[in-house]
C-alpha positions as CSV (number, residue, x, y, z in Angstrom):
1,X,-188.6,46.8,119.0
2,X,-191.1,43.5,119.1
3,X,-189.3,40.5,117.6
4,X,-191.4,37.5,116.6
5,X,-190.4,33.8,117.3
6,X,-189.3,31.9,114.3
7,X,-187.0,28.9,113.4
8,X,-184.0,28.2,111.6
9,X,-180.1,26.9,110.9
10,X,-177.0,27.7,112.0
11,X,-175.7,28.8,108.3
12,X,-172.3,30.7,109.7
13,X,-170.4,31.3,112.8
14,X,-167.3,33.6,113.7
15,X,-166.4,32.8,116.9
16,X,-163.2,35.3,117.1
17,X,-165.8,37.9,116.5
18,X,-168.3,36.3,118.5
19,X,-171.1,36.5,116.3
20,X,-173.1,34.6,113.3
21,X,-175.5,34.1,111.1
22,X,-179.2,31.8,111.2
23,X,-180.5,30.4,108.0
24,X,-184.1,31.5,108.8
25,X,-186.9,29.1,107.7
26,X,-188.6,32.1,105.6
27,X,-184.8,31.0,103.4
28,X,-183.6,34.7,105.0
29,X,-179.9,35.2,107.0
30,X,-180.5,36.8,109.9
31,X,-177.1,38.0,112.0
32,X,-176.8,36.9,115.8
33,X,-174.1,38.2,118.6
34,X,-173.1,36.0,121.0
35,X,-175.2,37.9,123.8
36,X,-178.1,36.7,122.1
37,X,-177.8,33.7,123.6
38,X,-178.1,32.9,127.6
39,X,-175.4,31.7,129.8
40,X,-172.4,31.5,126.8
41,X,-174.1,28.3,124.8
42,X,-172.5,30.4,121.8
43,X,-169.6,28.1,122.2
44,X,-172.1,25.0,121.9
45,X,-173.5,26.0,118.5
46,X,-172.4,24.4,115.8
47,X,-173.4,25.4,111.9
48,X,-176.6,23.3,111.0
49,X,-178.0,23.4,114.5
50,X,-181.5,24.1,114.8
51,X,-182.7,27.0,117.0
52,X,-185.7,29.5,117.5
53,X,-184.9,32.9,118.2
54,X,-187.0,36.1,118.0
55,X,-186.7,38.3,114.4
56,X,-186.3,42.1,115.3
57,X,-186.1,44.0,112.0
58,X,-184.6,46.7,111.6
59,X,-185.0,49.4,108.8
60,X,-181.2,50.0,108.5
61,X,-178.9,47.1,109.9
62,X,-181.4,44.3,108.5
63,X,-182.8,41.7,110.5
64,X,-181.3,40.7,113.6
65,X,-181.7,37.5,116.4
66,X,-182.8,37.9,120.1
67,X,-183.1,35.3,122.8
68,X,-181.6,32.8,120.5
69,X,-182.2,29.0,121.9
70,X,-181.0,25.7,120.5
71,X,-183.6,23.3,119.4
72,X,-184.4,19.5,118.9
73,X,-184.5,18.9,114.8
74,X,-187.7,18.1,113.9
């Protein structure tokens, strides 16, 4: 599956369950795991950060994050 890069918020995060949520900028949630991310900066994010990620969709679970990356806010 081909993801393509977009941008977007931290809307959510459960860190006992190690995973969360990105307020997309198409207004979407798309769900993230914590191995999405490199090198453990899951426990860096905080809601309202903004990061790019890639958008796999998939027909059954939804839309889901890959190679999830913190950004500077524009």
């Amino acid at each position: 599956m081909r993801g393509r890069t977009t941008t977007g918020r931290i809307a959510r995060i459960v860190r006992g369950q190690g995973h969360g949520f990105i307020r997309a900028a198409d207004d979407r949630d798309v769900f993230f795991h914590r191995s999405d991310l490199p090198d453990n900066a899951f426990n860096d994010l905080a809601v309202d950060d903004h990061v790019a990620f890639d958008v796999l969709e998939d027909a059954v679970t939804g839309p889901r994050a890959a190679k999830v990356r913190k950004t500077r806010r524009r």
